[in-house]
C-alpha positions in Angstrom: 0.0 0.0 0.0 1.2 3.4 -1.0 0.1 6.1 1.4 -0.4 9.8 0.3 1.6 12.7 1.4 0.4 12.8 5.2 -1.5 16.5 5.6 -0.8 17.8 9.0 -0.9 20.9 11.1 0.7 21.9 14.3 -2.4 22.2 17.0 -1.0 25.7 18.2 -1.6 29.2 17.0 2.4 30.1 16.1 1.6 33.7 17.0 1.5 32.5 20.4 4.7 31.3 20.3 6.4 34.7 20.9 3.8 36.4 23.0 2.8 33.5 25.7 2.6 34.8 29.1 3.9 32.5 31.7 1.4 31.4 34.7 3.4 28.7 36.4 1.7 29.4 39.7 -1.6 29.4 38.6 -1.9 26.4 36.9 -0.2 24.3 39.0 -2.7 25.3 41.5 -5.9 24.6 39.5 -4.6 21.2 39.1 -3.5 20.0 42.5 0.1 19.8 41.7 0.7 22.2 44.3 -1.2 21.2 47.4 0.0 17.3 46.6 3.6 19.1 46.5 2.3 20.5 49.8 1.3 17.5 51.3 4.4 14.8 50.2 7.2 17.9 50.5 10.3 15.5 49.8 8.9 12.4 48.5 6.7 13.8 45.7 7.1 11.9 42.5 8.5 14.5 39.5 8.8 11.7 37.1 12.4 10.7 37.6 12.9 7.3 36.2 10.2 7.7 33.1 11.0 8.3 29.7 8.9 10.2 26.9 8.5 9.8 23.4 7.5 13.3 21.6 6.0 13.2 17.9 5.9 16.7 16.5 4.9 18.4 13.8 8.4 20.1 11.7 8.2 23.7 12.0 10.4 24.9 8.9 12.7 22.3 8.9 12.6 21.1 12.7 10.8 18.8 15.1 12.6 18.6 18.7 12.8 20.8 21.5 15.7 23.3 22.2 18.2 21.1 24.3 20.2 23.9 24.9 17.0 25.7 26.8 17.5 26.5 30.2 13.9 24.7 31.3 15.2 21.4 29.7 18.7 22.2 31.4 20.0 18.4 31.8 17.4 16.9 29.4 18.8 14.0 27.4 16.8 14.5 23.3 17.1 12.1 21.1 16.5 12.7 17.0 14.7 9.8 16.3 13.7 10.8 12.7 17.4 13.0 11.7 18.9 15.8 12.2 17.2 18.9 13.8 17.4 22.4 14.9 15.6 23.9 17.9 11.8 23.6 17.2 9.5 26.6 19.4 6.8 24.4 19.8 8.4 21.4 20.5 10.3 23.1 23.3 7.0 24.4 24.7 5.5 21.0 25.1 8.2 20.0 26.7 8.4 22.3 29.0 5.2 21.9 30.1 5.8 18.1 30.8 9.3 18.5 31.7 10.8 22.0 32.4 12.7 22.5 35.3 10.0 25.1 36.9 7.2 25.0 34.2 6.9 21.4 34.2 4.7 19.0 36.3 7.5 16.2 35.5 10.4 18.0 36.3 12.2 14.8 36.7 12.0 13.1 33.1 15.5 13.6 31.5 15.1 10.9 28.8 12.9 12.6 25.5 12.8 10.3 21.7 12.2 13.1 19.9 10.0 12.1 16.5 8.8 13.8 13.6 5.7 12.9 12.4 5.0 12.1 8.8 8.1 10.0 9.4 6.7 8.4 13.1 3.5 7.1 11.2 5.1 5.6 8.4 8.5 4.2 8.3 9.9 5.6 11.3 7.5 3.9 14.2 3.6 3.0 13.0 4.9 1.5 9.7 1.4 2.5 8.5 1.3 1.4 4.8 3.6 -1.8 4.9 1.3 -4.6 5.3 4.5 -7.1 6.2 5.6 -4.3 9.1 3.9 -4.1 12.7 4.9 -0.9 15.0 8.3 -0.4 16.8 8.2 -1.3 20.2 8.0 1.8 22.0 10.2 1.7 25.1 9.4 5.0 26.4 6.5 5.2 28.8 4.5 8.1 27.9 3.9 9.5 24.3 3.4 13.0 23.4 1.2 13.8 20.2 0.7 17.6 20.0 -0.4 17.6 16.3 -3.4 17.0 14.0 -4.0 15.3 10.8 -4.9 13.6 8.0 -4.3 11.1 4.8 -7.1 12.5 3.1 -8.8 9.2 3.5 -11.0 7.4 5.9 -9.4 4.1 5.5 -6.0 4.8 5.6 -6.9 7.8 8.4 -8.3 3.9 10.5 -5.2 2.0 9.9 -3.2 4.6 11.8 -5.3 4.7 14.2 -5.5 1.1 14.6 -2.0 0.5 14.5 -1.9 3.2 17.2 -3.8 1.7 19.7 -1.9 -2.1 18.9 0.9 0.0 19.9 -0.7 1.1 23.3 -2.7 -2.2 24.0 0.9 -4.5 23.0 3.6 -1.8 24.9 1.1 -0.5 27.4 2.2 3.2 27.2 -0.1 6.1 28.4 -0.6 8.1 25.1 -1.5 11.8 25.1 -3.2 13.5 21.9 -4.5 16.5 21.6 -7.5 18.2 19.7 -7.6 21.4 17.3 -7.7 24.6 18.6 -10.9 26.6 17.9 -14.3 25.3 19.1 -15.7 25.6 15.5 -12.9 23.2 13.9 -13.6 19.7 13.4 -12.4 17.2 15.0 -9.3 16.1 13.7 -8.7 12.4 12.2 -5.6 12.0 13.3 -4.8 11.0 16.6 -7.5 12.1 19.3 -10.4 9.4 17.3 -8.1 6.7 18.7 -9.8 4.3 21.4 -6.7 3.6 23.3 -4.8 6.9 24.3 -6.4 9.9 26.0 -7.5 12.9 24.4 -6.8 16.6 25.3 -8.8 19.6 25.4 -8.7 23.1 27.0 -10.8 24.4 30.1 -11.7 27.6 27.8 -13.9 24.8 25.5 -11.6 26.4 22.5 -10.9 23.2 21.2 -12.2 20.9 18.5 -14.8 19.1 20.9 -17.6 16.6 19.6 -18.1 13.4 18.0 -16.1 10.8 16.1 -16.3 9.9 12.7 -13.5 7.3 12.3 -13.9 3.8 13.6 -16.9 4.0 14.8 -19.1 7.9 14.9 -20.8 9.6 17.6 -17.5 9.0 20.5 -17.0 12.2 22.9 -13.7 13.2 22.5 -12.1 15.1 24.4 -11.8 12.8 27.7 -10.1 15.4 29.7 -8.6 19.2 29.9 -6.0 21.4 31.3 -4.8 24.7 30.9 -1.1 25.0 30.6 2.1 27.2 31.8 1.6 29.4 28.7 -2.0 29.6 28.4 -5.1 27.6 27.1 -3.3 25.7 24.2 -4.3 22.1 23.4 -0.5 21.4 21.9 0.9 22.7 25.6 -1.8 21.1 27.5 -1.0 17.8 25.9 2.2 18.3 27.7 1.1 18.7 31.1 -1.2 16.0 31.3 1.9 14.0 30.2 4.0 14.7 32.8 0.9 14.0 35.4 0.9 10.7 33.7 5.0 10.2 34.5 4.3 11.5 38.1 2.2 8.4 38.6 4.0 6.3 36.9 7.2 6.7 39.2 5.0 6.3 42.1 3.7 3.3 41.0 7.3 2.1 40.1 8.4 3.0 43.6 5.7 0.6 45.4 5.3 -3.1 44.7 1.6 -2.8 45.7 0.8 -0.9 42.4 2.9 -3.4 39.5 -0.5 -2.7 38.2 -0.6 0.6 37.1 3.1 0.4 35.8 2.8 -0.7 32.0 -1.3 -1.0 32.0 -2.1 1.9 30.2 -5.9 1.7 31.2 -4.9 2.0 34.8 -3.3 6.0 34.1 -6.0 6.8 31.7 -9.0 5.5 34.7 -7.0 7.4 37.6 -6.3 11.1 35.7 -9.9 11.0 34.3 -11.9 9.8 37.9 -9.7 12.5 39.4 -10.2 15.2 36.9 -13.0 17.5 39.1 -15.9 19.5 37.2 -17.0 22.3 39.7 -15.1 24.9 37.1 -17.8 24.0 34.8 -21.4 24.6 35.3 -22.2 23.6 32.7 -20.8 19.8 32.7 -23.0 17.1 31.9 -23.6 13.6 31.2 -26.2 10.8 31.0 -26.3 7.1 31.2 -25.8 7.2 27.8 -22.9 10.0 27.6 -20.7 9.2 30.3 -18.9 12.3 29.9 -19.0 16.0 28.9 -19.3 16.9 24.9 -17.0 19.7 25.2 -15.3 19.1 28.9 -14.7 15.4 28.7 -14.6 13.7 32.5 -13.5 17.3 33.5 -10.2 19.5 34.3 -6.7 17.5 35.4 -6.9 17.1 39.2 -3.1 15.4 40.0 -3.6 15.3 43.6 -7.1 13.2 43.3 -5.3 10.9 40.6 -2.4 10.7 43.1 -4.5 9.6 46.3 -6.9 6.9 44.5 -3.3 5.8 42.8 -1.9 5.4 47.0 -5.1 3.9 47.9 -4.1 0.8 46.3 -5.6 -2.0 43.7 -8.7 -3.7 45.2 -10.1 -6.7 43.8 -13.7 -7.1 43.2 -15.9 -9.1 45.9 -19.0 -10.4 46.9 -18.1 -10.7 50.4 -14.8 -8.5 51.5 -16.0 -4.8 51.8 -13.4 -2.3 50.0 -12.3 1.1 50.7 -14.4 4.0 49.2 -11.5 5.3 47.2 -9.3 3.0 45.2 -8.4 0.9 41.5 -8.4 -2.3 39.8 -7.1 -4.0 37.0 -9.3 -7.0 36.0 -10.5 -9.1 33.3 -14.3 -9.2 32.6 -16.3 -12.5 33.0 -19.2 -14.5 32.1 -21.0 -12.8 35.2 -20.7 -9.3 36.4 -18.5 -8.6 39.4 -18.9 -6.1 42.0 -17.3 -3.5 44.4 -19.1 -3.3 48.1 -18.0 -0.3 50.0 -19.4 2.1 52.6 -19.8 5.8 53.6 -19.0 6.2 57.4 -22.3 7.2 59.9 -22.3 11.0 59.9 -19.4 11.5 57.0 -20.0 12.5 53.6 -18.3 11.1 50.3 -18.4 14.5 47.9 -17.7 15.0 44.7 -17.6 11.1 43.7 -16.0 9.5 40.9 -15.7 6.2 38.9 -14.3 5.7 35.8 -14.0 2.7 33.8 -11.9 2.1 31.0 -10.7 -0.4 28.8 -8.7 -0.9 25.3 -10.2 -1.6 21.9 -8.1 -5.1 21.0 -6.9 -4.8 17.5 -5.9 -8.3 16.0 -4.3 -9.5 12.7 -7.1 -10.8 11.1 -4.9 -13.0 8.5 -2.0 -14.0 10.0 0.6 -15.1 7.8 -0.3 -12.6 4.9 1.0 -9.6 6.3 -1.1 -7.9 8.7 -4.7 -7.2 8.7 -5.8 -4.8 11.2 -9.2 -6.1 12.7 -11.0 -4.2 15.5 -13.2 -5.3 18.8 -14.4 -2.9 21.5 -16.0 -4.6 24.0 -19.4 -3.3 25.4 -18.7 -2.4 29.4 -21.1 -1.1 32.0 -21.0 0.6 35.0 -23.4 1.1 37.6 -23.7 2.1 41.4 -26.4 0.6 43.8 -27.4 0.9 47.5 -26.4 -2.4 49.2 -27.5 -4.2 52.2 -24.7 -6.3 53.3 -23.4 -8.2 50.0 -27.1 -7.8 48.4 -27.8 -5.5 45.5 -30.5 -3.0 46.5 -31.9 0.6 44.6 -29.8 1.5 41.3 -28.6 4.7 41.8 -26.8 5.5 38.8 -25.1 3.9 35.5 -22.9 4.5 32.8 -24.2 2.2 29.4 -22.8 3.6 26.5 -22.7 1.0 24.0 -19.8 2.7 21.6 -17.3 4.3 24.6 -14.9 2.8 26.0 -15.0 4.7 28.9 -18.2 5.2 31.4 -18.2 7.6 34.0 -20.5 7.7 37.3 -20.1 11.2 39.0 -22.5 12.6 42.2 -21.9 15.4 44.0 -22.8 14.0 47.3 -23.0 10.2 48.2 -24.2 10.4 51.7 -23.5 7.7 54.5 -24.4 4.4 54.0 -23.3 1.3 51.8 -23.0 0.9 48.1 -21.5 -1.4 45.5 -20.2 -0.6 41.9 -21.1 -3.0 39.5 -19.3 -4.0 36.3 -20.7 -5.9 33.8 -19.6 -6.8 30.0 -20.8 -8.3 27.2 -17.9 -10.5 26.6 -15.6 -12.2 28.5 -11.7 -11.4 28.5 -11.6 -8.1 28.1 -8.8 -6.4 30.6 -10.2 -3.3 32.3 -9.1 -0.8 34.7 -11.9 1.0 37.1 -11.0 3.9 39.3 -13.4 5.2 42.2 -13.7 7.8 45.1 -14.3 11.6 46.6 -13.6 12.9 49.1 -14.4 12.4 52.8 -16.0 15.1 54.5 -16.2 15.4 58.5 -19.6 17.0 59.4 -18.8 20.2 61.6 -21.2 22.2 64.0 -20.0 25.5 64.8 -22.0 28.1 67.2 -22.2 31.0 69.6 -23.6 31.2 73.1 -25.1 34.4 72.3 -26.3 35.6 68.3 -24.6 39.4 67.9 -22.0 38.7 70.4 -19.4 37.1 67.8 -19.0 34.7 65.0 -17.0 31.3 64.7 -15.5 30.1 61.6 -15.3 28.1 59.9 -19.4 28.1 59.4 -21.3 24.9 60.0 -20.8 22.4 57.1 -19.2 19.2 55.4 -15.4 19.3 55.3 -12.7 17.4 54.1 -10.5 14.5 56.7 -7.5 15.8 57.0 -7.6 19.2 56.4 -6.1 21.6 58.3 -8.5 23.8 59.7 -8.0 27.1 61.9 -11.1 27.4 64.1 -11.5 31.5 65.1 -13.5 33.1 67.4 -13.7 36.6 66.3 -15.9 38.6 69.4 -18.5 41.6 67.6 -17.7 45.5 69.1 -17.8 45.3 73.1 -18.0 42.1 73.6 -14.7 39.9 74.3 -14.2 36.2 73.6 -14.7 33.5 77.1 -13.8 29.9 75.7 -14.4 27.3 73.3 -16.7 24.3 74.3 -17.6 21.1 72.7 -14.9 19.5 70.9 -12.5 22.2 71.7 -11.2 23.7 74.7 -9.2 26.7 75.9 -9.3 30.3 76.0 -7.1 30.8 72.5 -9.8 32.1 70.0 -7.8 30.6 67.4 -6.8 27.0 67.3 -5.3 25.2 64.6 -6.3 21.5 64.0 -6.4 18.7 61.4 -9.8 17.8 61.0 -10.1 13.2 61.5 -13.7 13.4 62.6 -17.2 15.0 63.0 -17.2 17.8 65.5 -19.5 20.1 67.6 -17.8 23.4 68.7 -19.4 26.4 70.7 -17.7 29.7 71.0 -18.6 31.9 74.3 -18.5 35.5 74.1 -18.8 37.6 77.3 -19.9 41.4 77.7 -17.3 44.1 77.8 -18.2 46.1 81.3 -16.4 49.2 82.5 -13.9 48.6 86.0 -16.2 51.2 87.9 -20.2 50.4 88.5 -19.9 47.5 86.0 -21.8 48.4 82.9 -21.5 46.5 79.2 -19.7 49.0 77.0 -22.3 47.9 74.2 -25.7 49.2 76.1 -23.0 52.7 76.6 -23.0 52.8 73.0 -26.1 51.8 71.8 -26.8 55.2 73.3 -24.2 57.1 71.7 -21.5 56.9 74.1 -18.5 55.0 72.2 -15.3 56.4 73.9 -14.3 57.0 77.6 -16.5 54.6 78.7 -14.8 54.5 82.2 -15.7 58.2 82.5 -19.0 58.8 81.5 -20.9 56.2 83.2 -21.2 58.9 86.0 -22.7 61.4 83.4 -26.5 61.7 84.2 -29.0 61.0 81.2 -32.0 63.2 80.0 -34.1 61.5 82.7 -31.5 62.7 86.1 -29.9 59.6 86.4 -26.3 58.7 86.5 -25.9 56.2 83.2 -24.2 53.0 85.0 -28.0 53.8 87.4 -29.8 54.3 83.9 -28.3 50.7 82.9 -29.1 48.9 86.2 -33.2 50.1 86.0 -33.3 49.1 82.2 -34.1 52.7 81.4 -33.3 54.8 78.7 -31.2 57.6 79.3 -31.8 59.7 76.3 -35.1 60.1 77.2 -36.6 62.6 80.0 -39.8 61.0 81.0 -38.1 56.7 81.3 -38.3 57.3 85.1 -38.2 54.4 87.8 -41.4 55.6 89.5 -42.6 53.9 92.9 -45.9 54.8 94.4 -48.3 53.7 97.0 -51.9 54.1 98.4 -54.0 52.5 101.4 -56.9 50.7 101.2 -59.7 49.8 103.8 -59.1 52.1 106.7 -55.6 52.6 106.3 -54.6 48.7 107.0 -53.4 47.5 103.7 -50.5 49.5 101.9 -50.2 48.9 98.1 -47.0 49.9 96.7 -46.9 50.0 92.9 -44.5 50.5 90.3 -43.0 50.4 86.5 -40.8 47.5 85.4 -38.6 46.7 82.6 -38.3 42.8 81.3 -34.9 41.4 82.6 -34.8 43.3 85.4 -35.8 42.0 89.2 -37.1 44.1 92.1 -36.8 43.8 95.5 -38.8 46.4 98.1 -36.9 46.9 101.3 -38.3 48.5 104.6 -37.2 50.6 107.5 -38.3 52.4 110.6 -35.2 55.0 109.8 -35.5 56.6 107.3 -32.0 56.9 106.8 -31.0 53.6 107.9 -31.3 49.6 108.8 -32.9 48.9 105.5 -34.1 45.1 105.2 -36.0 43.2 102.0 -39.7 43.4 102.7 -40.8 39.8 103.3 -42.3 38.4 100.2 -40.9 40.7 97.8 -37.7 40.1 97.2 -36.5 39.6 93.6 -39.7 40.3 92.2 -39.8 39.1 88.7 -40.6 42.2 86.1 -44.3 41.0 85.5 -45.1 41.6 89.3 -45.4 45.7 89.4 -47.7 45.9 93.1 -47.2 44.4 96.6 -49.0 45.0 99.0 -48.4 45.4 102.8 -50.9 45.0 105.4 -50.1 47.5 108.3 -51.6 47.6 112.3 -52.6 50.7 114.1 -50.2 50.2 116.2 -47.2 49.9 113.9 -44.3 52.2 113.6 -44.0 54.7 110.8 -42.4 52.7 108.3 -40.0 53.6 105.0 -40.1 51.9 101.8 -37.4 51.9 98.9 -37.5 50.2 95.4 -34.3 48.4 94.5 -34.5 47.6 90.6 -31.2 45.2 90.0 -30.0 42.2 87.0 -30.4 38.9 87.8 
C-alpha cells in the first residue's frame, strides 16, 4: 500500500509562540500539583525514572525541542527521525511536561524526539507496509501535539489502529490533543483513537464533539488542562503527560501498584476519575454519555489521581467490603462482578468518581499474509447501587454507553451508607481498569452562646479529613471572647487543627463592662456613648440619672420622662399599703423596709427579687405599727 503525502498541522496558533505569558503558579494550583507538592514535600514523585516519546509536527525544517534551553537544562533528546534544529513548539511542550520550573515532571530527563509524517510511516507506526507491525515503543509516555490527516478514511483507520496495537501490545499512556478553535472539526488523526487519552482546553476552544473514524458519535475530548503558557491544546497535551509520569514513578516505587506500571488503562482510569468539574457549570452527562461533549470527565486534578493511585488496587468481591477510594485491573467474565464499600455514619463522600476504561483489541485478522488490522471494542457497563450487606438493592446510577470505552459515574454527594459498583460486559476477556472515590467530608457544627456577640469560623458544614483547619473566634464591638466548648477547649480564640472526625464546637462570648459600677460597654454605645467609657458612666442622662443607674433600672437615658417611679396608696381604713411600680423585662425588684429613714434597710418579706411581670405588693399595716419607709431596689439577675 502506498500512502499519500500525510497532511498535517501543528495544534497551536504560532503567534502564540512569541507572546505567551507565563502562569506557572496558577496552573499548578488549579490542578492540584501544588497542594499534593504540599502535602508529600520530599517524597513527591517528578517523574524521575520515566522516559517520553515526543512526535511533532516540523516547524520549517525542525521537530525537537531546544536542548540547549535552560527549562530542559540536563534533558537528554534524542533525534529519532534526523537531524534537527531547535523547534519553538516542540520546546513548549516539553516544557510543560518537563521543564525544570514549568513542568509538572520536572524529573523526566530521557525525551525520543519524532517527527511525524516520518513516526506514522517508516519511522514507528509502519502505517502502509502490510508485512511491518509498530516499533516497540520503550518510552513510557507519548506525546502527540499535532493534527492530521491522509485525506482518506481508511488509511486515516489504519493509523489509528496501528496506534492503539501500539498502546494495547507496549502499554504506554498516550497523550493526543484536539484542534484549537471550538468551531474546527475534529481532527482524524490521533484524538479518534480508542486507546490513548485525548486533550482539550478548560476555555472549551478546542475541536470538541463526536467521532467519525472507527466508529461515529464517540465524545472526544476525555479530559482538559490549561497550561504554563496559556489555554493551548498542543501545551496542554504536555502537562497532562508529565501528570501521567508523576504516577508512573509512584507506581514504580511501590510493589503494591505493579498494576498501574505498564497498563495503560490503569493512568487513563486514575487522571480521568480525578479530573474535578465544579469549574464548569455547565458539565454534563447521562447514562448514555458518560462524559461532557466539550469538557470530557472534567479539568486534570493530580492530587485526586495521586491519592486513588496510594489507595491501592482492590479486587472485586461479593463478600470483602473495599475502601471507598481506590483501582483495579481486571479481566471481565461471564457474570458481572462487583465493588461493596461504605460511607461512614455521619461523613460525607463529595464529589464522587468512577471511571472505567478499557482498550479496543486490534488483532491481525490473517496471520501469515501480512497484517490485517481487525478491531473489537468490548461493550462495558457501570453502575452504582445501595447495598445491604453483599445484596444489590436501589440503582442509583449507570454509565451504558454501547460505543465508549470509557463510562463515567459522577455525584456530587454520596451520603452515609453502603453501596457497591457493578461492572458488567458483554464478553468475556476483556482487561479493564476501574477507578473510584471523593472525598471524605467530617460534618462540623459550629455556634455561639449568644447571636450578635461574635462569629465562629469556619461556618457549620461538610469538610474534608485531614484538612487543616483554623477554628477562630472573632468577638462583635464590646464584647470579648470567654472559651471554646464542645470538641474544643481553651481560652485561645484561634486554634489550629487537622480535622479526622465529625465535631461540635461552641464559641462563648462575654460582655465588655467598664472597672467602675460594671456596665457592658455595648448598652453605653447603643446610646451614643462609644469612647471614655470609664468616664461617662457617671454622666446623668435626660431622665436625672447617673448612666451606670440608667443601665441597672433598664431605662433609657436619652429620654426625660423613662423614670423608675414607685408609688403607693392605702386601702380599707388605712390597714393594707399597696406599693406599685413600673418594670422593665430582665430586670428584678426587691422592696426593702425601714423604721429609719435613713437607715437599717431590710428586703420586705415576700418581695424580694420580684420578677418584672409583678409591678404591686401590697403590705398589710396595724394601728399600732411604727411609721415605716419603703425603697425600690430595681437590679440584674
Amino acid at each position: 500500500m502506498t500512502f499519500r503525502q500525510l497532511l498535517f498541522r501543528i495544534g497551536f496558533h504560532l503567534i502564540l509562540l512569541g507572546t505567551g505569558i507565563v502562569c506557572l503558579g496558577g496552573v499548578k494550583d488549579d490542578i492540584g500539583w501544588t497542594a499534593l507538592q504540599t502535602e508529600l514535600g520530599g517524597v513527591m514523585p517528578l517523574g524521575v525514572g520515566i522516559g517520553i516519546s515526543q512526535v511533532e509536527a516540523l516547524v520549517g525544517t525542525d521537530y525537537a525541542a531546544d536542548a540547549a534551553d535552560p527549562e530542559l537544562s540536563g534533558k537528554t533528546i534524542t533525534l529519532k527521525s534526523g537531524a534537527s534544529g531547535a523547534s519553538g513548539h516542540a520546546t513548549f511542550v516539553a516544557r510543560n511536561y518537563c521543564g525544570i520550573t514549568s513542568g509538572v515532571a520536572p524529573g523526566i530527563t530521557q525525551i525520543d524526539a519524532y517527527e511525524v509524517s516520518l513516526w506514522v510511516q517508516t519511522g514507528f507506526l509502519h502505517a502502509g507496509n502490510s508485512g511491518a507491525a509498530p516499533n516497540i515503543e520503550s518510552r513510557r509516555v507519548e506525546n502527540h501535539s499535532w493534527i492530521g490527516n491522509f485525506g482518506s478514511q481508511s488509511l486515516d483507520e489504519e493509523v489509528l489502529r496501528r496506534f492503539d496495537y501500539s498502546i494495547q501490545r507496549d502499554g504506554f499512556v498516550a497523550i493526543v490533543g484536539l484542534n484549537n478553535g471550538s468551531a474546527n472539526p475534529l481532527p482524524e488523526l490521533m484524538s479518534q483513537s480508542y486507546n490513548s487519552i485525548s486533550i482539550g482546553v478548560p476555555n472549551g476552544n478546542h475541536s470538541a464533539g463526536l467521532t467519525t473514524n472507527d466508529v461515529a458519535g464517540r465524545i472526544k475530548p476525555e479530559i482538559v488542562v490549561s497550561s504554563a503558557y496559556g489555554d493551548t491544546v498542543s501545551y496542554a497535551c504536555g502537562v497532562v503527560s508529565g501528570a501521567a509520569a508523576l504516577l508512573l514513578q509512584k507506581a514504580d516505587a511501590t510493589p503494591t501498584l505493579v498494576n498501574a506500571r505498564t497498563n495503560s488503562e490503569v493512568i487513563k482510569a486514575l487522571l480521568l476519575a480525578g479530573a474535578t468539574k465544579s469549574q464548569f457549570p455547565g458539565w454534563a452527562r447521562t447514562s448514555t454519555q458518560p462524559i461532557s461533549l466539550v469538557y470530557g470527565a472534567g479539568q486534570l486534578n493530580v492530587q485526586n489521581s495521586y491519592h486513588l493511585l496510594v489507595a491501592g488496587e482492590q479486587a472485586s468481591s461479593s463478600s470483602v467490603t473495599l475502601s471507598n477510594r481506590g483501582w483495579d485491573f481486571a479481566t471481565t467474565t461471564a457474570s458481572s462482578v462487583r465493588y461493596f464499600f461504605d460511607v461512614p455514619a455521619g461523613y460525607a463522600l463529595t464529589n464522587f468518581s468512577v471511571i472505567l476504561t478499557w482498550n479496543r483489541k486490534i488483532t491481525d485478522s490473517n496471520p501469515g499474509r501480512g497484517f490485517t488490522w481487525a478491531a473489537t471494542v468490548a461493550d462495558l457497563n457501570l453502575r452504582l447501587y445501595n447495598a445491604t450487606g453483599f445484596t444489590l438493592g436501589t440503582q442509583l446510577d449507570g454509565s451504558l454507553s454501547t460505543i465508549q470505552n470509557v463510562e463515567h459515574i459522577f455525584t456530587n454527594t454520596l451520603p452515609a451508607g453502603r453501596y457497591v459498583l457493578e461492572v458488567s460486559s458483554d464478553s468475556p476477556s476483556t482487561d479493564y481498569a476501574l477507578a473510584w472515590g471523593g472525598t471524605l467530608q467530617a460534618q462540623i457544627f459550629t455556634s455561639v452562646n449568644q447571636v450578635g456577640w461574635g462569629t465562629v469560623n469556619p461556618p457549620p458544614g461538610n469538610y474534608t479529613l485531614g484538612t487543616p483547619m483554623t477554628f477562630i473566634a472573632t468577638p462583635a464591638t464590646y464584647f470579648l471572647f470567654s472559651n471554646w466548648s464542645g470538641n474544643l477547649s481553651g481560652t485561645n480564640s484561634s486554634i489550629l487543627l487537622t480535622v479526622n472526625s465529625n465535631m461540635t464546637v461552641a464559641a462563648a462570648f462575654k460582655e465588655k463592662f467598664t472597672t467602675n459600677h460594671p456596665t457592658p460597654y455595648w448598652w453605653l454605645g447603643s446610646y451614643g456613648y462609644t469612647s471614655n467609657q470609664e468616664s461617662v458612666i457617671t454622666n446623668l442622662g435626660a431622665n436625672g440619672f447617673p448612666l451606670w443607674q440608667s443601665y441597672i433600672a433598664g431605662l433609657v437615658p436619652t429620654n426625660p420622662a423613662s423614670q423608675l417611679k414607685f408609688v403607693s396608696h392605702f386601702l380599707l381604713q388605712k390597714t393594707n399599703l399597696v406599693m406599685n411600680w413600673n418594670t422593665v423585662t430582665g430586670r428584678l425588684y426587691t422592696i426593702w423596709s425601714s423604721t429609719n429613714e435613713l437607715i437599717h434597710y431590710a428586703p420586705q418579706a415576700g418581695a424580694s427579687n420580684l420578677p418584672a411581670t409583678v409591678q404591686a405588693f401590697t403590705n398589710q399595716i396595724s394601728p399600732e405599727s411604727l411609721r415605716t419607709f419603703y425603697r425600690l431596689d430595681a437590679h440584674l439577675p
